[in-house]
Backbone as CSV, one residue per row, in Angstrom:
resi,resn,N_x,N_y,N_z,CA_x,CA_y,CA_z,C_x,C_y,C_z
1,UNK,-19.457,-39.216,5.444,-18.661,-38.031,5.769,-18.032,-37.418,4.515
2,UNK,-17.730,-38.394,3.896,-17.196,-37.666,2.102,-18.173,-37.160,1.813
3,UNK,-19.093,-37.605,1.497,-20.159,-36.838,0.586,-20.198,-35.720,1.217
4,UNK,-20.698,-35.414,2.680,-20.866,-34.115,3.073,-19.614,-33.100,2.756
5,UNK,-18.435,-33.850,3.303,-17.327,-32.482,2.678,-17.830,-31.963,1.011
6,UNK,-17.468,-33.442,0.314,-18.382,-32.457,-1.289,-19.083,-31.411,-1.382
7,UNK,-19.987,-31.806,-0.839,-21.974,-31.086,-0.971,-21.299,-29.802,-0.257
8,UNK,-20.208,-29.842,0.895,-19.957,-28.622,1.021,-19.089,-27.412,0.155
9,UNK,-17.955,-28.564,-0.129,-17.183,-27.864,-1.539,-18.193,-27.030,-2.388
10,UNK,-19.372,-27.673,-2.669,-19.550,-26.841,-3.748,-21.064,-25.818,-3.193
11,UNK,-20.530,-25.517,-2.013,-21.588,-24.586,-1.771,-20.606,-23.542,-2.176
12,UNK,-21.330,-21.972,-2.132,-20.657,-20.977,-2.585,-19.867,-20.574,-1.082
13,UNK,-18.750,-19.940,-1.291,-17.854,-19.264,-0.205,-17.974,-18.178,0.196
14,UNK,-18.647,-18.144,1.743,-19.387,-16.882,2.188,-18.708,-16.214,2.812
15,UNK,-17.288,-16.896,3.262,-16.458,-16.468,4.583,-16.099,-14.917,4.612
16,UNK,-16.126,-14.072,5.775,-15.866,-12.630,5.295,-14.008,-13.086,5.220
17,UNK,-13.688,-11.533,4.178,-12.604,-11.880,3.223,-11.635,-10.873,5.326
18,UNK,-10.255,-11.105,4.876,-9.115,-10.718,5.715,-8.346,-10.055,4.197
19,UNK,-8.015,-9.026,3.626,-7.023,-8.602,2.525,-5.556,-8.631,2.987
20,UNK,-4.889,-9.231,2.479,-3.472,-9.060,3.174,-2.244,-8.520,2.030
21,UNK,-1.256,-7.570,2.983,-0.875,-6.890,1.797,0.718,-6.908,2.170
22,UNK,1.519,-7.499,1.742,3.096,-7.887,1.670,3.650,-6.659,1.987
23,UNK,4.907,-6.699,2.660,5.665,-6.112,2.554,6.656,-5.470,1.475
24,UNK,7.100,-4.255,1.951,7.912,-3.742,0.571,8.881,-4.892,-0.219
25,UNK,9.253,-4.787,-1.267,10.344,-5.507,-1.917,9.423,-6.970,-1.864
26,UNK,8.645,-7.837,-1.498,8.245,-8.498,-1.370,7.138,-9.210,-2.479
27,UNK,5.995,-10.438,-2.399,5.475,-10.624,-3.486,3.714,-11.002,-2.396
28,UNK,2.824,-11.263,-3.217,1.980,-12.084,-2.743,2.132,-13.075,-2.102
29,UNK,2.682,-13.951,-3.233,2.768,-15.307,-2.510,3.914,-15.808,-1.484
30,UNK,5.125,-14.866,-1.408,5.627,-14.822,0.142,4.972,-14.312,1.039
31,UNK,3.851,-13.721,0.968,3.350,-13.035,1.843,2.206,-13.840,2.229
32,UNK,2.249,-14.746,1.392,0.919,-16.215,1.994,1.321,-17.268,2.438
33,UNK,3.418,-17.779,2.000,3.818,-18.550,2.748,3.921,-17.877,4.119
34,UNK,4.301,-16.750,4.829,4.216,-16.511,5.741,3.440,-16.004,6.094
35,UNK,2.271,-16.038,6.228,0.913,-16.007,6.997,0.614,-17.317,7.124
36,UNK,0.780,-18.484,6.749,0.163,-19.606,6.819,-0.219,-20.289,8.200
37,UNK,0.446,-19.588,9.173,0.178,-19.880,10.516,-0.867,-19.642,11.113
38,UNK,-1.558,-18.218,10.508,-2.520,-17.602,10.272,-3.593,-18.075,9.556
39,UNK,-3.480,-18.507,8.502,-4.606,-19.173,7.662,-4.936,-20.555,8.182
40,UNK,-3.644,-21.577,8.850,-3.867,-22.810,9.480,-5.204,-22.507,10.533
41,UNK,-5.220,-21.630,11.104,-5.890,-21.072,12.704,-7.298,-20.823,12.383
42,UNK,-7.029,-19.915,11.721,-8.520,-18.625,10.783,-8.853,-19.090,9.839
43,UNK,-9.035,-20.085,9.077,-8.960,-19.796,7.836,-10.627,-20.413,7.607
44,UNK,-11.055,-21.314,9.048,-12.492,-21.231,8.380,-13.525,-20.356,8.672
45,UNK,-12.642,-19.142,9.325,-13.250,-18.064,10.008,-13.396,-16.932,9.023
46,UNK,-12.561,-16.743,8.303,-11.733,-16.143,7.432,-11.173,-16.734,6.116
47,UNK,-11.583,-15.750,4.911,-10.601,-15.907,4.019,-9.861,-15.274,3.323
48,UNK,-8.640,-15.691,3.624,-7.158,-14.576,3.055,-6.931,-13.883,1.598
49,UNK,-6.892,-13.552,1.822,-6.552,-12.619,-0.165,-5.906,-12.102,-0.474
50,UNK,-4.949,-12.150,-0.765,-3.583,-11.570,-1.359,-3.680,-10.841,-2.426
51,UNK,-3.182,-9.721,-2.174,-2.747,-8.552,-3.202,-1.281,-8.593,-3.627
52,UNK,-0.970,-8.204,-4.654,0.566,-7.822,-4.557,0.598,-6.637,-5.292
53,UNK,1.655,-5.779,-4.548,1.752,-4.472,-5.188,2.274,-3.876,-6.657
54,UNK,1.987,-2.998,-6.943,1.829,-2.888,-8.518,3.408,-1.975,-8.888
55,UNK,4.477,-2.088,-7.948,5.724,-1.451,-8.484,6.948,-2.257,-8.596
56,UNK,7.760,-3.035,-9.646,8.275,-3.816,-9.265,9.495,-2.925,-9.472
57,UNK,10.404,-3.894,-7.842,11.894,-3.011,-6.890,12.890,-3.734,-6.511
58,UNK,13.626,-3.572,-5.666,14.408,-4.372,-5.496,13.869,-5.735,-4.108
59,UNK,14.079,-6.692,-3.944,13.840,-7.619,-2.290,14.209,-6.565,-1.916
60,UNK,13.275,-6.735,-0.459,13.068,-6.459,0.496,13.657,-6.915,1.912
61,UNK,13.146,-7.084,3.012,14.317,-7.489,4.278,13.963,-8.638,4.210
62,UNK,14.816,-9.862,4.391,14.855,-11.066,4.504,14.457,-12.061,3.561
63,UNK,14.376,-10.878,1.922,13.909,-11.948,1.102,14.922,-13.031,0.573
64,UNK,15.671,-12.179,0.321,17.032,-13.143,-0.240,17.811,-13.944,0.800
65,UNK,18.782,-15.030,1.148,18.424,-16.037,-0.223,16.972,-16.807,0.030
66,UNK,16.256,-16.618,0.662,15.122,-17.700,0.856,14.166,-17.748,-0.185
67,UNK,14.353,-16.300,-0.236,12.404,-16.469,-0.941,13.306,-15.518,-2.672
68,UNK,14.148,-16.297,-3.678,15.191,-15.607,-4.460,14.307,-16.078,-5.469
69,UNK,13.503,-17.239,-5.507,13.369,-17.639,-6.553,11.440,-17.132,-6.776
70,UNK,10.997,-16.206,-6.209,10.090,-15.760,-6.472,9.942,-14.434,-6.676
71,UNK,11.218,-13.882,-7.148,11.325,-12.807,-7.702,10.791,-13.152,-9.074
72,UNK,9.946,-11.499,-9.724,10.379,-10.250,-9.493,9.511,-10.106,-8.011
73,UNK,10.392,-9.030,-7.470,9.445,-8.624,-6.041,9.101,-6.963,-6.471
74,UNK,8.149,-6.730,-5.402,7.145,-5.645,-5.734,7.155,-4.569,-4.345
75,UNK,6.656,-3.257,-4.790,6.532,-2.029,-3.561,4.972,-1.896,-3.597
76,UNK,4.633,-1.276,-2.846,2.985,-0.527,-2.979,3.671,0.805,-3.336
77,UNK,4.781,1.563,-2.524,4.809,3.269,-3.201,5.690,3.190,-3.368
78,UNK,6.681,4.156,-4.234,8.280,4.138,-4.853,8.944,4.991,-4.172
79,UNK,8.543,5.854,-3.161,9.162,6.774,-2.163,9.959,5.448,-1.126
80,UNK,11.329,5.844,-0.643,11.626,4.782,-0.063,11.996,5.422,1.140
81,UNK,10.727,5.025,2.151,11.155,5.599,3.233,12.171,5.503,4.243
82,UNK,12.035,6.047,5.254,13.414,5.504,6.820,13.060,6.327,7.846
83,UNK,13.226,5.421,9.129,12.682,5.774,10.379,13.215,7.140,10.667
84,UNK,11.979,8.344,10.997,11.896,9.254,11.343,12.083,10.232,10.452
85,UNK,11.363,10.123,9.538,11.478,10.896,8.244,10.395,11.850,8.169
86,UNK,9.356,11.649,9.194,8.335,12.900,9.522,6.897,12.052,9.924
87,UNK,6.370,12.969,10.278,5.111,12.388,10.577,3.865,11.905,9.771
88,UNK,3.934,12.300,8.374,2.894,11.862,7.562,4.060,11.327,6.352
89,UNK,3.049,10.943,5.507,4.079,10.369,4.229,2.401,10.480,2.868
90,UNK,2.264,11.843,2.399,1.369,11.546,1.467,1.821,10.663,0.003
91,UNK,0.974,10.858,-0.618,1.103,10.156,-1.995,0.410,10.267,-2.793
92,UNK,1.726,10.273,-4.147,1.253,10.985,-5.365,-0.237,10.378,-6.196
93,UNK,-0.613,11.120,-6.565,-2.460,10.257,-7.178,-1.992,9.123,-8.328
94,UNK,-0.980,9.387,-8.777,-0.806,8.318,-10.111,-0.473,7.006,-9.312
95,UNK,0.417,6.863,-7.894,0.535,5.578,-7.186,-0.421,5.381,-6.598
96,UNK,-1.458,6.291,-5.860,-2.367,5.930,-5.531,-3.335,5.178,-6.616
97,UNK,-3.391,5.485,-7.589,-4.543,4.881,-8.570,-4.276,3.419,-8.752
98,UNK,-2.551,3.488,-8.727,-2.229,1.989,-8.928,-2.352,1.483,-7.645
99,UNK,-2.193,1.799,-6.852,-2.240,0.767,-5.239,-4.507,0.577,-5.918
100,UNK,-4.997,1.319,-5.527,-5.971,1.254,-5.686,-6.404,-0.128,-6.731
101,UNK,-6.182,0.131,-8.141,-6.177,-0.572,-9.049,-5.623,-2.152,-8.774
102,UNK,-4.617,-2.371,-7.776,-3.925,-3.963,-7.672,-4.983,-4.033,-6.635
103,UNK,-5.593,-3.774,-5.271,-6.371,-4.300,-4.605,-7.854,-4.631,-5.340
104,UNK,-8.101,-3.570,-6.214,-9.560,-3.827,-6.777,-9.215,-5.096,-7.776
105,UNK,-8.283,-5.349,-8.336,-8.463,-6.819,-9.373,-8.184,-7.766,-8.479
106,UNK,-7.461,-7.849,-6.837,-7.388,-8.867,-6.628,-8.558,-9.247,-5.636
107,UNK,-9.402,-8.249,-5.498,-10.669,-8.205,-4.426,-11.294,-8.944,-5.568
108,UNK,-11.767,-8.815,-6.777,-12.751,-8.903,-7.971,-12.340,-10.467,-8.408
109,UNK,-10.874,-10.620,-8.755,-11.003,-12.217,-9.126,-11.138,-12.969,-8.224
110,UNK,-11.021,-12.845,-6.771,-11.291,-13.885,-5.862,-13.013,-13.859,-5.083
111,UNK,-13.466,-12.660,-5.675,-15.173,-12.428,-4.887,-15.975,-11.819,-5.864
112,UNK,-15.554,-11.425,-6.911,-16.451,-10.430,-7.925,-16.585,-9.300,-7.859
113,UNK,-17.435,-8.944,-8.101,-17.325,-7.497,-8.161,-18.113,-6.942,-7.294
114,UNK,-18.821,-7.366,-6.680,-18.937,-6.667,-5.025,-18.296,-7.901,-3.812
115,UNK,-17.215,-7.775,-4.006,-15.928,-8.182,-3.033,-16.041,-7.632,-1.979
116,UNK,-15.782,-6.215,-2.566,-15.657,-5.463,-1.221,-16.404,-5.305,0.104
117,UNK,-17.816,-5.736,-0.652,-18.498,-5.177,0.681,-18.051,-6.839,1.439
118,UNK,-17.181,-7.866,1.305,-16.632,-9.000,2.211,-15.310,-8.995,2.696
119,UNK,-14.642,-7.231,2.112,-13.686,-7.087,3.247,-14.010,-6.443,4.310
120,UNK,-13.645,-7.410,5.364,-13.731,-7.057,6.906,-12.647,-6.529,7.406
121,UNK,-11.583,-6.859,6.863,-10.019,-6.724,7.340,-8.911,-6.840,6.976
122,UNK,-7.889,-6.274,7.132,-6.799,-6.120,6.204,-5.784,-6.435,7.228
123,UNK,-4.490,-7.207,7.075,-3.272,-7.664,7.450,-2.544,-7.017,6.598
124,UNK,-1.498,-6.664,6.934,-0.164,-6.496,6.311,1.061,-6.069,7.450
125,UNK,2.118,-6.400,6.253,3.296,-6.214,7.256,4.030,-5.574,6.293
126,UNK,4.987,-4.554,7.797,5.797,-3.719,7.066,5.367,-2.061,6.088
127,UNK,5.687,-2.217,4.874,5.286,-0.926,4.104,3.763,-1.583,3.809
128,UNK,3.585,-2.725,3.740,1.984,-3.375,4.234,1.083,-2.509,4.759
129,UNK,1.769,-2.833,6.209,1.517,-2.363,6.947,0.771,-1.160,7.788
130,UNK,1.819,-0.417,6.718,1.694,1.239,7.041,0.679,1.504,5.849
131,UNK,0.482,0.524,4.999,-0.904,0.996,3.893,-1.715,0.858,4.321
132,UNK,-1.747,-0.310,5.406,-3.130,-0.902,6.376,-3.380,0.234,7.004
133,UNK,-2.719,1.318,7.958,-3.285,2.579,8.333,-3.760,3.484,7.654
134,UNK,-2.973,3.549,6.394,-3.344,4.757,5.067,-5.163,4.560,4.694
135,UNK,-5.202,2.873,4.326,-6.811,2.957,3.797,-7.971,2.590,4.574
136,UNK,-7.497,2.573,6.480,-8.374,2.208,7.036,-8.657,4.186,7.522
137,UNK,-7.781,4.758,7.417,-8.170,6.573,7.666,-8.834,7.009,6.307
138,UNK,-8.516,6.392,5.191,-9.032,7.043,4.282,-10.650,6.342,4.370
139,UNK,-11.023,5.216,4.659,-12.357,5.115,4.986,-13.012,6.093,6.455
140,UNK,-12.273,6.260,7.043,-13.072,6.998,8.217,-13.082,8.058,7.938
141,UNK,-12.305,8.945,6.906,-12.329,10.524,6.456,-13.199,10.499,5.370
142,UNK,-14.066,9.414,4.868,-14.956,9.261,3.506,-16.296,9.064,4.773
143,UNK,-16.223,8.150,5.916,-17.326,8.125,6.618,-17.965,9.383,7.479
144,UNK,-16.759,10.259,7.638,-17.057,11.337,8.103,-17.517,12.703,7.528
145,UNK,-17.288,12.819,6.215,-17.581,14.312,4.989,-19.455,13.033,4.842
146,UNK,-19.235,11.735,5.260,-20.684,11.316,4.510,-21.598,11.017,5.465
147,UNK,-21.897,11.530,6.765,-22.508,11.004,7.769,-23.691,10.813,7.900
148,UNK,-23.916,8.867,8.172,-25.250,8.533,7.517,-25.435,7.529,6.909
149,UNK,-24.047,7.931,6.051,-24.480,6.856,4.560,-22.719,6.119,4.477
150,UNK,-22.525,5.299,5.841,-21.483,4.294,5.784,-21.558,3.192,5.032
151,UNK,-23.105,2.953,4.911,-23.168,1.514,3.665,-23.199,2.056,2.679
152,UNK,-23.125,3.631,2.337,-23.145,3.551,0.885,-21.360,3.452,0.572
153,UNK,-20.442,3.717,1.567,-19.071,3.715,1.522,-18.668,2.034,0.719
154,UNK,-17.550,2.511,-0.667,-17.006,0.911,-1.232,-16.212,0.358,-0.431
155,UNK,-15.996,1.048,0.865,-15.173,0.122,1.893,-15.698,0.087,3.147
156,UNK,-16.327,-1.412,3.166,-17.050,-1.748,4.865,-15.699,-2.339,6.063
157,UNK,-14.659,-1.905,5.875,-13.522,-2.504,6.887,-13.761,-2.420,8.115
158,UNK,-13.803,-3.413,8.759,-13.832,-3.313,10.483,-12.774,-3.401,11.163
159,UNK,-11.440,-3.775,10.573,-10.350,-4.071,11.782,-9.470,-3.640,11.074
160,UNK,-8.277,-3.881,11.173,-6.995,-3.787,10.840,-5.733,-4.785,11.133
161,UNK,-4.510,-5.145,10.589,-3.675,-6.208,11.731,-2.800,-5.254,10.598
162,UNK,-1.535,-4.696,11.919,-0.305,-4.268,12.072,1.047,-5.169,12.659
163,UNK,1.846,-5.674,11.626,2.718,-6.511,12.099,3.996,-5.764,11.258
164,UNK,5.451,-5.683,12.375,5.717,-4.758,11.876,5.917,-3.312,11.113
165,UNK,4.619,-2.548,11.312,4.265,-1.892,10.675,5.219,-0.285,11.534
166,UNK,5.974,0.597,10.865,6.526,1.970,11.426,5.377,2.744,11.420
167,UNK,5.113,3.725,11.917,4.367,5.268,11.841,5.505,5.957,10.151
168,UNK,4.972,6.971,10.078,3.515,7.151,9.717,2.974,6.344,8.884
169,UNK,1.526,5.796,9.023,0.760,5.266,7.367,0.819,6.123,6.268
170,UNK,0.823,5.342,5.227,0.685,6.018,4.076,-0.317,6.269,3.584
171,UNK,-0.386,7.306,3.283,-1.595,8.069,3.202,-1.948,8.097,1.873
172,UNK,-3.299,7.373,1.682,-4.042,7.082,0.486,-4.388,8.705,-0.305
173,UNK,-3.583,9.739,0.079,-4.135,11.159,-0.247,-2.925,12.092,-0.694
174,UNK,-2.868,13.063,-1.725,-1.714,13.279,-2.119,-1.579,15.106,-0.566
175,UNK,-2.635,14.502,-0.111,-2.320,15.496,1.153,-2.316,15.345,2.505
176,UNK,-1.865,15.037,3.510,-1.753,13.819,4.661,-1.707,15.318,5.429
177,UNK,-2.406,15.263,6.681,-2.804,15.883,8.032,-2.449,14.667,9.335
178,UNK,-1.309,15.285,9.788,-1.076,14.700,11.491,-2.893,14.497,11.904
179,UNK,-3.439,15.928,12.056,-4.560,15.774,12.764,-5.645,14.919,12.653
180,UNK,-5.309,14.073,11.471,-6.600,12.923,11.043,-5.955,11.937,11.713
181,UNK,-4.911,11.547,11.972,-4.826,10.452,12.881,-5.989,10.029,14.057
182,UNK,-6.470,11.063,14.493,-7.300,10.730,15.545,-8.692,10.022,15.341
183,UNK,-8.717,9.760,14.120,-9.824,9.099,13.586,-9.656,7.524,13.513
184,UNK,-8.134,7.188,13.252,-7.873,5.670,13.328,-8.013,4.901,15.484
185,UNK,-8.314,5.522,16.117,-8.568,5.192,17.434,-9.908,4.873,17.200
186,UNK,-11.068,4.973,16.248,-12.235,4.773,15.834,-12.014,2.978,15.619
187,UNK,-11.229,2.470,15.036,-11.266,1.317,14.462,-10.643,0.511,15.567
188,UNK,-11.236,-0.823,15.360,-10.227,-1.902,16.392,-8.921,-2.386,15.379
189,UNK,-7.553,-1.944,16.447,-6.000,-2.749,15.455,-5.197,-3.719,16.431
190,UNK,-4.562,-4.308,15.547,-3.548,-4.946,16.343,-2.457,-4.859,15.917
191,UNK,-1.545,-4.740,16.998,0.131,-3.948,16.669,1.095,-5.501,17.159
192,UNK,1.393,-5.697,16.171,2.586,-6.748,16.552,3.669,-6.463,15.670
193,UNK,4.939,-6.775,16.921,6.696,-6.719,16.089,7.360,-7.408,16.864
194,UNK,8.604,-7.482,16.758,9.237,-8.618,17.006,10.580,-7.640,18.425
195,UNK,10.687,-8.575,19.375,11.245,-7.729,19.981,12.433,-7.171,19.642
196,UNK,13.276,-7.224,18.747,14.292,-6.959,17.715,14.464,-6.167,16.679
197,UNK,13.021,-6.059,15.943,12.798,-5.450,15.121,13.558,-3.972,14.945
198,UNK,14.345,-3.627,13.747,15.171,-2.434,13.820,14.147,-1.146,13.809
199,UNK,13.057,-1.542,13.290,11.999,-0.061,13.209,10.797,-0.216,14.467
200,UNK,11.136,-1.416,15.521,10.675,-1.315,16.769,9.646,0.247,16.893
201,UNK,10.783,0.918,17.429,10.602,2.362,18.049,9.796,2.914,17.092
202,UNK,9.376,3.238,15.410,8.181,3.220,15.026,6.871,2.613,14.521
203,UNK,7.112,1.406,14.749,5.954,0.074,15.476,5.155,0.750,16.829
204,UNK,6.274,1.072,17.467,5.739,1.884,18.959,4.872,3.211,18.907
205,UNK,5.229,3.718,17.944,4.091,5.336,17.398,3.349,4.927,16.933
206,UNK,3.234,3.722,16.008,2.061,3.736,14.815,0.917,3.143,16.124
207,UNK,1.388,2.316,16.741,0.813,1.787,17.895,0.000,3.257,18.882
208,UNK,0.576,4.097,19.199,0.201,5.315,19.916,-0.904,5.847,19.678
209,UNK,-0.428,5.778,17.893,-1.701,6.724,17.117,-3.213,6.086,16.976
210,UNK,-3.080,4.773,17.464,-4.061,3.754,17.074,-5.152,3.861,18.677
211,UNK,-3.897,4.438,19.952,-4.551,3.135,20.970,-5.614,3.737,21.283
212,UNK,-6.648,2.978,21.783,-7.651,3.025,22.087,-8.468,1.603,23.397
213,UNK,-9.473,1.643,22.916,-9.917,0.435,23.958,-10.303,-0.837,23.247
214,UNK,-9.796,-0.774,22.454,-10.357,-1.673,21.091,-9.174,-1.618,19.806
215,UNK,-7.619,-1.283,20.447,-6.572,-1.670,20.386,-5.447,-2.681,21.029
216,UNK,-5.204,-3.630,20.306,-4.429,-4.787,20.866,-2.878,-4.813,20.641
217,UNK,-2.172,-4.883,21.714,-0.927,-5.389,20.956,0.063,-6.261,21.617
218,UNK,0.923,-6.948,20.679,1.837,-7.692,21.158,3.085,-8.016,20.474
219,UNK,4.251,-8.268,21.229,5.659,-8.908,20.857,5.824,-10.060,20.681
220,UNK,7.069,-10.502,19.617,7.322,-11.778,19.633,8.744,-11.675,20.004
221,UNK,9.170,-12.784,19.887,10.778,-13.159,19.407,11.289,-13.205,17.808
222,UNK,12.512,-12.321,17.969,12.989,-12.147,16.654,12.356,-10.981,15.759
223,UNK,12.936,-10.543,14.718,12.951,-9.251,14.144,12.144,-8.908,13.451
224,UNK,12.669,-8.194,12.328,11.723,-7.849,11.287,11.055,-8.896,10.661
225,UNK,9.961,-9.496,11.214,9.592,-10.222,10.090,8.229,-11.145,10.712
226,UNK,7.152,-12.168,10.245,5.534,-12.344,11.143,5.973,-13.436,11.953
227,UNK,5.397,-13.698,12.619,5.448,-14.707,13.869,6.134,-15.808,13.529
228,UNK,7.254,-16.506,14.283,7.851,-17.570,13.334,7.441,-18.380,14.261
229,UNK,6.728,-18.846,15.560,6.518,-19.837,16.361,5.450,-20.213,16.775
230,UNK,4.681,-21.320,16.412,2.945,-21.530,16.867,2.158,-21.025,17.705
231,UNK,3.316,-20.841,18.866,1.707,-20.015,20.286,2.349,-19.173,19.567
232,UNK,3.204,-18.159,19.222,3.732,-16.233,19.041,1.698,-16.230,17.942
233,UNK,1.903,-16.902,16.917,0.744,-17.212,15.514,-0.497,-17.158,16.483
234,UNK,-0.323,-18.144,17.404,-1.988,-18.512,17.378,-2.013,-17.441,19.027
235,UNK,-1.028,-16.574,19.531,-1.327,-15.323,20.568,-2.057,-14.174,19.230
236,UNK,-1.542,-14.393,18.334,-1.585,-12.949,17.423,-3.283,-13.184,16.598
237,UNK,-3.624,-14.639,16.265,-5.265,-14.707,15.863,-5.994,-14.534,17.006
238,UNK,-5.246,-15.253,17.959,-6.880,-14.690,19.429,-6.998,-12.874,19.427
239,UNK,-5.682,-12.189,19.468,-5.862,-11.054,18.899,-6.441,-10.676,17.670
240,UNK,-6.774,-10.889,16.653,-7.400,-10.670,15.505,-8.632,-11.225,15.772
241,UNK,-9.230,-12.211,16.481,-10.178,-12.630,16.831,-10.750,-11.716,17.798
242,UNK,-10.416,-11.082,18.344,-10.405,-10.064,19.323,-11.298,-8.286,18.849
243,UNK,-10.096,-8.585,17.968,-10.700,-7.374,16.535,-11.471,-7.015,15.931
244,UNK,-12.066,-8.518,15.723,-13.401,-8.717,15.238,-14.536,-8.738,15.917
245,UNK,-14.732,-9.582,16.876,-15.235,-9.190,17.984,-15.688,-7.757,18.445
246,UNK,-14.430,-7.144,18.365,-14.776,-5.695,18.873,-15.550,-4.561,17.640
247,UNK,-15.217,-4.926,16.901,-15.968,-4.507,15.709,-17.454,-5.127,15.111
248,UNK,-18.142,-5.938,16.418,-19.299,-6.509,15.675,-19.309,-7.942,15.257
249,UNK,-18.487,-8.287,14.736,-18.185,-9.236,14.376,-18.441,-10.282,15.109
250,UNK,-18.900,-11.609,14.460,-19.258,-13.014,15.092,-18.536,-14.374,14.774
251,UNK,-18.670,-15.002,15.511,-17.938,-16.551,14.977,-18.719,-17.349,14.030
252,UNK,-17.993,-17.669,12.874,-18.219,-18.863,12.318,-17.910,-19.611,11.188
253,UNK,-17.986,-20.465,10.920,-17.229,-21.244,10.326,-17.656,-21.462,8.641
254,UNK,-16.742,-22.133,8.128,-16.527,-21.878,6.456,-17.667,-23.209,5.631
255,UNK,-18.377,-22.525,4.941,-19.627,-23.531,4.008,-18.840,-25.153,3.858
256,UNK,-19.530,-25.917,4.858,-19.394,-27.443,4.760,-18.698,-27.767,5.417
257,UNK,-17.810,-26.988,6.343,-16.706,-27.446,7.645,-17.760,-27.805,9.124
258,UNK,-17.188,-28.820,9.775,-18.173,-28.901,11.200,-17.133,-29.066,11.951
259,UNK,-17.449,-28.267,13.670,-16.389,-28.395,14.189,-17.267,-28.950,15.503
């Protein structure tokens, strides 16, 4: 049985990638201690990849005192938003280049340089979150001016996971249209927040703009922040499992694991 785990270690790692993208004020690697509930579940289904955003700001909600000593913490955009501040939120091309730029080195050192075509899916929470809507519209507004030629698109994304996430996404475009929303009902998402959560009520829009038949969602206990209790974790992967599924997607497991 050792030997086989080995012989599997060193096969190459085929698993399709999940990108996951922290919350504002936040870092990578808090953003992988708390997913780990997630990676315990998925992870030979899936493999996680952490980005961290390229603006460093002040913590974020609930970083301090817990997570103090993994500062500096980081933004994806420097606009600092607040609930009900309008319906789109574009963005300037110089942050866009950098949001762009931190996902492409961290897609590239963990898969190479065609990474991308092994993201399937993106997690994030929070201002995460709302990026997870920004670059799953900006692929369906690149699939749509190109109709035809979706594999020639550098982004094959099939799902999305919204946890905590407000309306509006941020929009990968320094020009954002209400009316393209209707293109993210194209994709399978999942909307989870906490029943507490202070930006609840736009968790509840971003959710609106999404639903479809091949939209999932659900509540936990407790606030701003990802699932803190084993079934809340493993309700929220049968949903992501769900996602995938609905997007094509198949089961299976990670080079040299047997279940």
């Amino acid at each position: 049985m050792a030997l086989q785990a080995q012989e599997g270690l060193d096969e190459p790692d085929s698993r399709p990638i999940i990108l996951c993208l922290h919350g504002g004020g936040s870092t990578s690697t808090v953003f992988k201690i708390q997913c780990r509930r997630l990676i315990w579940t998925l992870g030979g289904q899936f493999k996680f990849l952490f980005a961290q955003a390229p603006h460093e700001g002040d913590p974020g909600h609930g970083m301090l005192p817990v997570f103090e000593s993994c500062a500096p913490f980081y933004r994806w955009v420097t606009r600092r938003w607040r609930l009900g501040d309008g319906s789109v939120e574009p963005t300037p091309v110089e942050e866009i280049r950098l949001v762009d730029q931190a996902l492409d080195n961290a897609v590239e050192r963990e898969a190479g340089s065609e990474g991308w075509k092994r993201v399937v899916g993106l997690i994030g929470f929070s201002q995460g979150a709302r990026l997870v809507g920004g670059l799953l519209l900006r692929q369906k507004l690149w699939e749509k001016t190109h109709p035809g030629e979706e594999e020639n698109c550098k982004w094959q994304i099939k799902f999305g996971v919204v946890v905590g996430g407000p309306f509006p996404p941020i929009a990968m475009s320094d020009q954002a249209e209400e009316e393209q929303y209707e293109l993210l009902r194209q994709v399978p998402t999942v909307h989870a927040w906490g029943h507490d959560d202070h930006v609840r009520t736009g968790c509840v829009e971003m959710l609106k703009v999404c639903e479809s038949d091949v939209c999932f969602e659900m509540q936990f206990e407790g606030g701003h922040h990802m699932p803190l209790k084993d079934v809340e974790a493993k309700d929220l992967c049968d949903l992501i499992m769900a996602a995938w599924y609905a997007s094509g997607g198949s089961y299976g497991v990670a080079q040299g694991q047997k279940y």
